[in-house]
C-alpha atoms as one frame of an Amber mdcrd trajectory, in Angstrom:
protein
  83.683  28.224 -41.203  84.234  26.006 -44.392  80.064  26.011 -45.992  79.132
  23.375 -48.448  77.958  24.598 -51.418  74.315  22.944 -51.089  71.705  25.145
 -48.865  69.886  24.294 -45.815  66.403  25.453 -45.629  64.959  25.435 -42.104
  61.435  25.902 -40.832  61.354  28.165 -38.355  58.438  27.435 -35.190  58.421
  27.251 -31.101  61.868  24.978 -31.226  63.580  28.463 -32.999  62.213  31.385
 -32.738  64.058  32.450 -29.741  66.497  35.470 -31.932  69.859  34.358 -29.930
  69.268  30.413 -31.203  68.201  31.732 -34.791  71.489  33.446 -34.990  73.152
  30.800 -34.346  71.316  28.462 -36.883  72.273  31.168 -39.114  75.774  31.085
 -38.603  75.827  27.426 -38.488  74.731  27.205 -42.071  70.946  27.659 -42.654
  70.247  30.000 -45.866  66.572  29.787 -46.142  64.363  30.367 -43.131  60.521
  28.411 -44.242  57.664  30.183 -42.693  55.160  27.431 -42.451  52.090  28.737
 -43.333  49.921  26.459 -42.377  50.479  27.443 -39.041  49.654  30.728 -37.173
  48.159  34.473 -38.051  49.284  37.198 -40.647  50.529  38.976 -37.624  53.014
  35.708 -36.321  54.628  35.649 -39.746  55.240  39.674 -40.051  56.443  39.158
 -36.524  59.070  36.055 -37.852  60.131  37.324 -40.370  61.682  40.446 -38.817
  62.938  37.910 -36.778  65.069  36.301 -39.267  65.817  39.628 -40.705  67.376
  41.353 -37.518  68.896  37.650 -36.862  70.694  37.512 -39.830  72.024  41.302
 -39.744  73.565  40.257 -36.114  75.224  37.045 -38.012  76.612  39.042 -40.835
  74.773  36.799 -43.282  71.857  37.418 -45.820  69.030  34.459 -46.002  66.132
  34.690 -47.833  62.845  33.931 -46.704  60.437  31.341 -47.973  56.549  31.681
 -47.641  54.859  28.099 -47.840  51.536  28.472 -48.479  49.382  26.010 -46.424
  47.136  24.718 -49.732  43.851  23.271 -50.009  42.578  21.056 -46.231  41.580
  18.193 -47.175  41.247  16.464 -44.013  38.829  14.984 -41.511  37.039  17.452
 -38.941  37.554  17.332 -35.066  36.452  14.141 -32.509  34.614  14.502 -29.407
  37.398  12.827 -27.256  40.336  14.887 -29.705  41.204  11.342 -31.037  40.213
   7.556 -31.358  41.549   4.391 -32.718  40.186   2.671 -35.888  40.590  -1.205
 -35.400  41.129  -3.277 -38.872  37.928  -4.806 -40.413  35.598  -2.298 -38.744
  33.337   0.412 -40.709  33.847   4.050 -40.361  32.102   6.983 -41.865  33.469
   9.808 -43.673  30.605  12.250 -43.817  30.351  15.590 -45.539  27.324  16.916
 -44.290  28.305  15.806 -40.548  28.276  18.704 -37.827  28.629  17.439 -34.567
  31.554  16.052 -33.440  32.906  12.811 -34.654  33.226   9.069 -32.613  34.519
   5.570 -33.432  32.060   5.267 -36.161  31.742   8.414 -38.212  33.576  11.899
 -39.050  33.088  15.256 -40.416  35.076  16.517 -43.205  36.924  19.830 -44.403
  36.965  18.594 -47.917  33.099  19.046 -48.941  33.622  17.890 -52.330  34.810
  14.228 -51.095  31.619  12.230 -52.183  31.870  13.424 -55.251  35.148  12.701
 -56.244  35.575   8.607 -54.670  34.218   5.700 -56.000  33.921   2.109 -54.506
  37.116   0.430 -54.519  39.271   3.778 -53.504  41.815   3.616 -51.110  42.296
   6.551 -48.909  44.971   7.079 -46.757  44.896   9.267 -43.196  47.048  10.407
 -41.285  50.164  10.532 -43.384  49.551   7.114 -45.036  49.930   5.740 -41.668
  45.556   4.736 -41.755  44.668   2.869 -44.785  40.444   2.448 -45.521  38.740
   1.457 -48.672  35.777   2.559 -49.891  32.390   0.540 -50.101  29.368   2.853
 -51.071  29.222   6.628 -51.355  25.069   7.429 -49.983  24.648  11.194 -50.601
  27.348  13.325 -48.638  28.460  10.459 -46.419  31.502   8.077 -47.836  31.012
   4.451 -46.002  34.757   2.768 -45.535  36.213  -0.681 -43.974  39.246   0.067
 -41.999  42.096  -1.976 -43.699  44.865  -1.150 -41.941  44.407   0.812 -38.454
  45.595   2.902 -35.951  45.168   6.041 -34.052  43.389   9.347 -35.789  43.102
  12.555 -34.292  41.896  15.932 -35.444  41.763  17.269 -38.540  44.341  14.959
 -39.923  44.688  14.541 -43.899  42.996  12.671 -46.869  45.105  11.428 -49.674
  43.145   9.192 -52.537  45.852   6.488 -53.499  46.942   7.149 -57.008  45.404
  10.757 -56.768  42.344  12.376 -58.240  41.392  14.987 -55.405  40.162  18.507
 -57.653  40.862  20.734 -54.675  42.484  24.015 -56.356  45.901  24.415 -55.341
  44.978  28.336 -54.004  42.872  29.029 -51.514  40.831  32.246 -50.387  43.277
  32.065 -47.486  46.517  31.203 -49.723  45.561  34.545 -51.350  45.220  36.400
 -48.270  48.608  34.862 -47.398  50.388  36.168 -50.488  49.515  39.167 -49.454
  50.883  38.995 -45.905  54.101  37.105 -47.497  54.651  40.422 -49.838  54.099
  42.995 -46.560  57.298  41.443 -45.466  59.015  41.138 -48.823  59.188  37.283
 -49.011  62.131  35.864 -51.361  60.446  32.869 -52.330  56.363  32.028 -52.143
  55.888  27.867 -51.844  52.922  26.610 -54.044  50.844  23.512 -52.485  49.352
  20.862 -54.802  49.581  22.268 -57.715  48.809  20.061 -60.806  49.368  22.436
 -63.464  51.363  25.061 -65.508  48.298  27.108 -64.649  47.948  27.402 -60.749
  51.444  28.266 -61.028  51.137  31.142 -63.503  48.078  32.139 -61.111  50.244
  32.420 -58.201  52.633  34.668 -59.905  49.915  36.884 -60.743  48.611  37.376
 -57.343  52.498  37.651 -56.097  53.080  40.492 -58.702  50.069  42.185 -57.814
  50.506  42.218 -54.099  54.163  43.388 -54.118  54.087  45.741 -57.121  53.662
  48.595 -54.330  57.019  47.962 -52.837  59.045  46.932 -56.518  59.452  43.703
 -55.330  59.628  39.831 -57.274  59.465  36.941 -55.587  60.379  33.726 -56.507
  57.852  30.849 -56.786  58.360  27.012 -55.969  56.106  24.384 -56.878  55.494
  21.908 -54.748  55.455  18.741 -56.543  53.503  16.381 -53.958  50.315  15.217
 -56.333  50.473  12.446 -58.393  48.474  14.384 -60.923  51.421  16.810 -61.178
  54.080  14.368 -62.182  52.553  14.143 -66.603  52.606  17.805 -65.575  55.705
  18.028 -64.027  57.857  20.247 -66.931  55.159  22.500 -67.974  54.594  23.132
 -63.735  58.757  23.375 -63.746  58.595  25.901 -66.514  56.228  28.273 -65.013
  58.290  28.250 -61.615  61.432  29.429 -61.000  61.711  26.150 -59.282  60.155
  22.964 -57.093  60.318  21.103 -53.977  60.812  17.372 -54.406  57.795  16.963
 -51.437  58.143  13.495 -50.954  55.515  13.228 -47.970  52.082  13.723 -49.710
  53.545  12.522 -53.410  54.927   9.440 -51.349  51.023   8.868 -50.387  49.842
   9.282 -53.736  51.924   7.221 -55.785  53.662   4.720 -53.154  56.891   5.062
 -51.297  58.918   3.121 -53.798  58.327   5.266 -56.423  59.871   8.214 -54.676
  63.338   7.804 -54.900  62.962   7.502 -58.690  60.810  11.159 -58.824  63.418
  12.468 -57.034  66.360  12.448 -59.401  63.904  12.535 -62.496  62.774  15.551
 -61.042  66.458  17.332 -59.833  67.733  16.244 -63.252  64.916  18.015 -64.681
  65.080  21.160 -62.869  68.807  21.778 -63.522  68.373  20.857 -67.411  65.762
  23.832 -67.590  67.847  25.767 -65.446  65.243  26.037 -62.435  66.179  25.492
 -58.390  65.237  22.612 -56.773  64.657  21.803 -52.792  64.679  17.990 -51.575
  62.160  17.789 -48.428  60.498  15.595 -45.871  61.878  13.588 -43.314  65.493
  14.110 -44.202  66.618  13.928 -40.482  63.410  12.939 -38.725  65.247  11.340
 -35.677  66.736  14.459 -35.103  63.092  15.433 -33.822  64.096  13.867 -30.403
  67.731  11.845 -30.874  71.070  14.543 -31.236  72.447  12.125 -33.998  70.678
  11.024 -37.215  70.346   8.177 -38.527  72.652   6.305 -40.942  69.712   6.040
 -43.520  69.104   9.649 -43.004  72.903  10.931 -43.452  72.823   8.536 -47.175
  69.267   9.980 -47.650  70.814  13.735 -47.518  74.084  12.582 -49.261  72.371
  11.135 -52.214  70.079  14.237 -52.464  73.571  16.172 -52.259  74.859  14.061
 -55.284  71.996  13.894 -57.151  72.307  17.656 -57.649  69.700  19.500 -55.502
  70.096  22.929 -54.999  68.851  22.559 -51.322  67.942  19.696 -48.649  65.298
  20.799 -46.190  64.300  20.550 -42.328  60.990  20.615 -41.260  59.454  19.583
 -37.916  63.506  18.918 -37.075  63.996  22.727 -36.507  60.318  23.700 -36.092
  60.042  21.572 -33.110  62.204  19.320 -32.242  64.490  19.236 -29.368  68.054
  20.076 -31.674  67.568  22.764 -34.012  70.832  24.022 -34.105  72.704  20.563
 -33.534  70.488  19.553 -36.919  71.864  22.339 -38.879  75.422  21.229 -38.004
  74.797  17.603 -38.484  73.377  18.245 -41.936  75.803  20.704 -43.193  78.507
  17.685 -42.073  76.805  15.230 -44.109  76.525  17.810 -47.352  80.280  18.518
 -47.389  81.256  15.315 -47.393  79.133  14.340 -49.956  80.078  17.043 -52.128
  83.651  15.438 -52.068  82.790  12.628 -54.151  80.374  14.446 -56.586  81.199
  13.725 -60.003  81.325  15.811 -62.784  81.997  16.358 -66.479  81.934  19.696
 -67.310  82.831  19.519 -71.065  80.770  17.173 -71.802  77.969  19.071 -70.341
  78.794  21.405 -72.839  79.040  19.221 -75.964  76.172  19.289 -78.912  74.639
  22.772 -77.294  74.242  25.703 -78.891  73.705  29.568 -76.612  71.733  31.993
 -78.332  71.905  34.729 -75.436  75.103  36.372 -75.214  74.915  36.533 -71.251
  74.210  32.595 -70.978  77.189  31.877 -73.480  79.345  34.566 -71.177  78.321
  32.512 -67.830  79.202  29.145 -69.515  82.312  30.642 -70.829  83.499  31.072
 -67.258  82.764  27.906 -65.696  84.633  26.173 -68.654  87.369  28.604 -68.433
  87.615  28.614 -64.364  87.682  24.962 -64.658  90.754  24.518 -67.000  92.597
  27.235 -65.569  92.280  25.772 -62.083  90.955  29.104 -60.879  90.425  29.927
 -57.274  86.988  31.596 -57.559  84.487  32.960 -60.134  83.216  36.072 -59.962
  79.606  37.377 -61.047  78.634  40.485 -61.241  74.619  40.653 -61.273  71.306
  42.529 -61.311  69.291  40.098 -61.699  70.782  36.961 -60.637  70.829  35.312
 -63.701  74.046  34.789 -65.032  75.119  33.202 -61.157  72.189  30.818 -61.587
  73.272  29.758 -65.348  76.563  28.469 -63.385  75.367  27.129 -60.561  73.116
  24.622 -62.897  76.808  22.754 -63.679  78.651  20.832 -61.196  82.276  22.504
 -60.384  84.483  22.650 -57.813  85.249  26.516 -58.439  83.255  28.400 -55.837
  80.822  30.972 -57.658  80.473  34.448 -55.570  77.557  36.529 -56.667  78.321
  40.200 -56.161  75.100  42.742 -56.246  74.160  45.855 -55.179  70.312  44.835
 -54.607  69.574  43.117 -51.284  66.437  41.375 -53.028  68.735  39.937 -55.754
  71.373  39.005 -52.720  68.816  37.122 -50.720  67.122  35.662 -53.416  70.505
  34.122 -54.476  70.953  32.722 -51.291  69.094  29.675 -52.076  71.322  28.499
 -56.035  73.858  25.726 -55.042  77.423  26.741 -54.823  77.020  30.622 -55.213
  78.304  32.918 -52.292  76.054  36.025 -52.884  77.886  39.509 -51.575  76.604
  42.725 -51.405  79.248  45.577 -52.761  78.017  48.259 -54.186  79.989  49.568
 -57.026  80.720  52.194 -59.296  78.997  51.975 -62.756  82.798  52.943 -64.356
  83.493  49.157 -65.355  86.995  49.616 -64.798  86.657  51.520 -61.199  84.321
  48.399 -60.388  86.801  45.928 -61.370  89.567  47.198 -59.325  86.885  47.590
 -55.782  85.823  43.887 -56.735  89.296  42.800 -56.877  89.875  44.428 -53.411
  86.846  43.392 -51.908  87.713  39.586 -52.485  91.042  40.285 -51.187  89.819
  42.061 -48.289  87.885  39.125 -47.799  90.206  36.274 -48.256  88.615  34.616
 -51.044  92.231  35.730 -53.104  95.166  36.214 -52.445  98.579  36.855 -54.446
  99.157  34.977 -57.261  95.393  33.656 -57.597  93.924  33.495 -60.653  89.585
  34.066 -61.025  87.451  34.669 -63.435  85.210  37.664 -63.902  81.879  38.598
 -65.566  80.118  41.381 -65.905  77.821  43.944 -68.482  79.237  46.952 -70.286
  77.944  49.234 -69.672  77.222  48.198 -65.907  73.680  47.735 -64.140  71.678
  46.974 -67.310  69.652  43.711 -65.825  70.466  40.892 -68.392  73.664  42.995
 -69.670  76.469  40.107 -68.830  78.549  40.246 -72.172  82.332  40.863 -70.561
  84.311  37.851 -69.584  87.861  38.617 -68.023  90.654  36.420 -66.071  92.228
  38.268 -63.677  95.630  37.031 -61.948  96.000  38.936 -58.122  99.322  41.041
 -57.566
């Protein structure tokens, strides 16, 4: 099967968790498997995650795993009747210190700190934006609000303060707890929600390093980029992460829909300059939910992700729970190889007025200029660490990049850098016995064949993490 070189995330829920479907979204093209965290117990996630693990042994195919942490609630409490429907022009009461159930007029909250933190004139937005109230007096714990534009609100649906301004910490007491349930089952990736700075980042990594040091294990962290408060923040967050999500639901509430689009290739740009990864998320084939086609808008939403450069497009609710997990999978990796086609690239000029001071970045630029002017068929990467694969894959190119590592975690973790093929062979550490098994491994595999020219790099001596200083071009007999 012909894969495009951008990755599919998928959440996994009820619509996929049977192991024979999961297989099969496997081999259709997902790479990342999202374990929502927002949903279920320690116990459901363990139990997933072996899931995807034993699915993707049976499909021949490593994914990696990403743990989404579910972030700070700030959302309304629970109604008598489960729901009701706020009519424009009426009053409704948001009210901290509420504990019975709420009605028509008035509703408890999750978010304690609420009263503190509006101010007459706010705009709040429920329910995904969809519920629109403004506020008119804050008495005590109790926020009064006229309903400005209405509909139906049911339990414990979100806040969002137009513009932003909400202090709730990005980690929770149960985000902790879920770190350390994410690093029992060796998570590739942990997801950050809300964060606004450089520092609940570098906090999460802590708590990740801590939890897994027992089993030798470094996961990756993504920031979740869906405050507005995060976006004056947004390089010093992209710094301290070894990547972000472009999360355009809650940002899109914060700072208005129009001003999404824009984010999003300020923010994919961004990432690739500083050599981070970078997933594109939300609603990218939301009539897949219930329709076995998408959209048009959706197939030139996940195209122009595609060509802006993201390293991954995403699927939420689509494989969670809607009614064509797999048929989603195939739709979108359609729509990504197409797009791919009519990417456009200058690699020399991304080249021009930069100056390498590490030997392995220079050797992994080296090859993608080379590769590209020798018309090579592949480019080869031998890693420890993933690096010197993730250097390339930050430059557009039409020459597949296939990551070859002996460490699973560096093989999964791979899984999710546009255009790289990660392989596990496990080599000698004689550099020139290694060359000669890689160099039968890819013809083993197809990827050469006689007369086929790639490019090779590696460290001498071998399996020093960070050791890439060998560049060689190898022509197949």
């Amino acid at each position: 099967m012909l894969r495009c070189s951008t990755k599919i995330v998928a959440t996994l829920g009820p619509a996929s968790n049977d192991p024979a479907l999961l297989e099969q979204m496997i081999r259709a093209g997902v790479d990342v498997v999202r374990l929502n965290f927002s949903h279920g117990t320690a116990q459901d996630h363990i139990d997933r995650a072996k899931l995807v693990r034993e699915a993707a042994m049976r499909a021949g195919r490593e994914v990696a795993i990403m743990a989404d942490l579910q972030g700070p609630k700030i959302r309304v409490g629970k109604f008598a009747d489960g729901k009701i429907f706020l009519q424009p022009g009426q009053t409704f009461i948001l009210d901290a210190a509420r504990t019975e159930l709420g009605d028509h007029e008035a509703v408890g909250l999750d978010y304690k700190a609420l009263p503190r933190e509006v101010k007459v004139g706010d705009i709040l937005l429920l329910n995904d934006g969809m519920i629109e109230i403004v506020v008119d007096a804050v008495k005590g714990e109790a926020v009064y609000t006229t309903v400005k534009l209405g509909g139906e609100l049911s339990n414990n649906k979100g806040i969002n303060k137009q513009g932003g301004g909400l202090s709730a910490p990005a980690l929770t007491a149960k985000d902790m707890e879920d770190i350390r349930t994410a690093m029992r089952f060796q998570a590739d990736y942990v997801a950050v929600s809300f964060p606004k700075s450089a520092t609940d980042m570098e906090m999460a990594r802590q708590l990740c390093n801590v939890a897994a040091a027992e089993f030798n294990h470094q996961p990756g962290l993504i920031a979740k980029i869906e405050r507005a408060a995060a976006i004056p923040k947004l390089e010093e967050i992209l710094l301290a992460s070894d990547g972000i999500m472009v999360a355009r639901g809650d940002l899109a509430i914060e700072v208005g829909n129009a001003a999404v689009p824009g984010l999003q290739k300020q923010m994919i740009k961004l990432a690739r300059e500083h050599d981070r990864l970078v997933i594109t998320a939300t609603q990218m084939m939301e009539s897949m939910i219930t329709n076995p086609v998408p959209t048009r808008a959706e197939v030139s939403d996940v195209a122009n992700a595609v060509l802006d450069g993201t390293d991954a497009v995403m699927l939420s609710a689509e494989t969670a729970a809607g009614k064509y997990p797999l048929e989603t999978i195939v739709e979108m990796g359609k729509i990504c190889l197409a797009a791919e086609r009519y990417e456009d690239f200058e690699l020399d000029a991304d080249f021009s007025g930069k100056t390498f001071i590490r030997i392995d970045q220079t050797i992994a630029l080296g090859a993608l200029f080379t590769a590209h002017h020798l018309g090579a068929k592949a480019i080869v990467a031998m890693t420890d660490s993933g690096s010197t694969p993730l250097w390339m894959s930050r430059h557009l190119i039409r020459v597949p990049i296939y990551a070859l590592t002996s460490k699973i975690a560096t093989q999964r973790k791979m899984a999710l850098f546009r255009n790289v093929r990660p392989l596990f062979i496990d080599t000698s550490t004689n550099r020139d016995a290694a060359l000669s098994e890689v160099d039968s491994e890819l013809k083993n595999l197809g990827i050469v064949q006689a007369g086929d020219i790639y490019a090779i790099t590696c460290g001498d001596p071998m399996g020093d993490s960070g050791g890439t200083n060998m560049l060689k071009i190898c022509q197949v007999v």
